[in-house]
N, C-alpha and C positions, 0 to 999 in steps of 0.2 A: 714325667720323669724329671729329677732335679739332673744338674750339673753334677754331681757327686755319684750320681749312678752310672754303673758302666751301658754300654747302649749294646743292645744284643739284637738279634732276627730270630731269636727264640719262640717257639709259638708254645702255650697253655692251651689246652683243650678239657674243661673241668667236666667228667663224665658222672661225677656222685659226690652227693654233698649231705650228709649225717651229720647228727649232733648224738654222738654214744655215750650212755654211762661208762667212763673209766676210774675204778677203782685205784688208787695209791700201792704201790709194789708190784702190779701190775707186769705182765712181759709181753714181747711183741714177738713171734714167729714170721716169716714170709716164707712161704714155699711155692715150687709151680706141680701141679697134678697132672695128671696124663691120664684120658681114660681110654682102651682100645676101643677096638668098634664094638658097639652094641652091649659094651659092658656100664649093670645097673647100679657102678658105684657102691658107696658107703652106706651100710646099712642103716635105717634107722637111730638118730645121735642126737647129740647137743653139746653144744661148746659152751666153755665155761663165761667165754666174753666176746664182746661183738666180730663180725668177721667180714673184709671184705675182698671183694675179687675182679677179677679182669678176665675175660676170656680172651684168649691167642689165637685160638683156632677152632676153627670145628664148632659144632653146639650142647647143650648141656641143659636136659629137665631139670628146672631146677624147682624144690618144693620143700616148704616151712607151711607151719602149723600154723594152722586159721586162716592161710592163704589157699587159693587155686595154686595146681605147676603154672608154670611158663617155661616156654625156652628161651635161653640166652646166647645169643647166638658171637661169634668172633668181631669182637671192637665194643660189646657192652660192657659195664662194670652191673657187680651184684652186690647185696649184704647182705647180712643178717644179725637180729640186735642178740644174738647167745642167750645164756639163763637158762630160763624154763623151758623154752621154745626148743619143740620137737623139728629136725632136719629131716623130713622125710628123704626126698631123691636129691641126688646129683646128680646123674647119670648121661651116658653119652647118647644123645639125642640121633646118629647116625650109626647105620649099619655097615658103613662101607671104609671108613677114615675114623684114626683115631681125634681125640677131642683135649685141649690143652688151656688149663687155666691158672694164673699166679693168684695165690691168697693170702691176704694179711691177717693174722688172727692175733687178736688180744688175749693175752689168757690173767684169769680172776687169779692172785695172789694163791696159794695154798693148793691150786686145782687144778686137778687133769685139762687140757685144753679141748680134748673129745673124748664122750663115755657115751656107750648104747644103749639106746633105749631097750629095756626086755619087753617080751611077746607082753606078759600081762600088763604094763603100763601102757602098750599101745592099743590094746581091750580097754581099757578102763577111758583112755582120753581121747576114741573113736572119733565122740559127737565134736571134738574140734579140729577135724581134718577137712577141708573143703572134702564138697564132691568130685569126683575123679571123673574123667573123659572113659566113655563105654571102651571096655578093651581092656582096661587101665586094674 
């Protein structure tokens, strides 16, 4: 720290650290979501530019294309690089307590920032879904 900086007790806690394509005109969204209990989120989608997130509360399946789910449970961050890539779940991971997450989304110049995927695209681009946990 120079003499020039003011002297703070601030603390940084770096939770995610991406290098994204960002496109030129590009905009930036932040919103916080709320899922009830047991509710399986946003259908099948894809955002136009990279997306990322914090959970507040509660936990949250969370599941993109070519990946296994995970759960992300309150005090991790998440992303997801947008484009092509299928969002299968977001979903609230408990049945009993709603589930609360802030997201930062990029959205690509000219384009929706989420558009769903139709049944026949999700037919055609099966073989690159991980395998799902029995149940699932």
């Amino acid at each position: 720290m120079t003499e020039t900086q003011p002297k703070t007790n601030s603390v940084i806690n770096l939770l995610l650290s991406q290098t994204p394509s960002i496109a030129d005109d590009s905009h930036v969204m932040t919103a916080t979501i709320e899922l009830p209990p047991g509710d399986s989120g946003t259908p099948p989608h894809r955002h136009s530019g990279p997306v990322f997130g914090y959970m507040l509360e509660g936990e949250m399946i969370f599941e993109l294309e070519g990946e296994p789910e995970r759960v992300i449970r309150a005090g991790e961050a998440f992303w997801e690089p947008g484009g092509d890539v299928i969002h299968y779940q977001a979903a609230n991971n408990l049945a009993d307590s709603w589930s609360r997450f802030v997201v930062v989304m990029i959205c690509a110049p000219g384009q929706e920032m989420l558009t769903f995927v139709s049944p026949e695209e999700l037919a055609e681009r099966q073989d690159r879904r991980a395998p799902r946990p029995a149940g699932r």
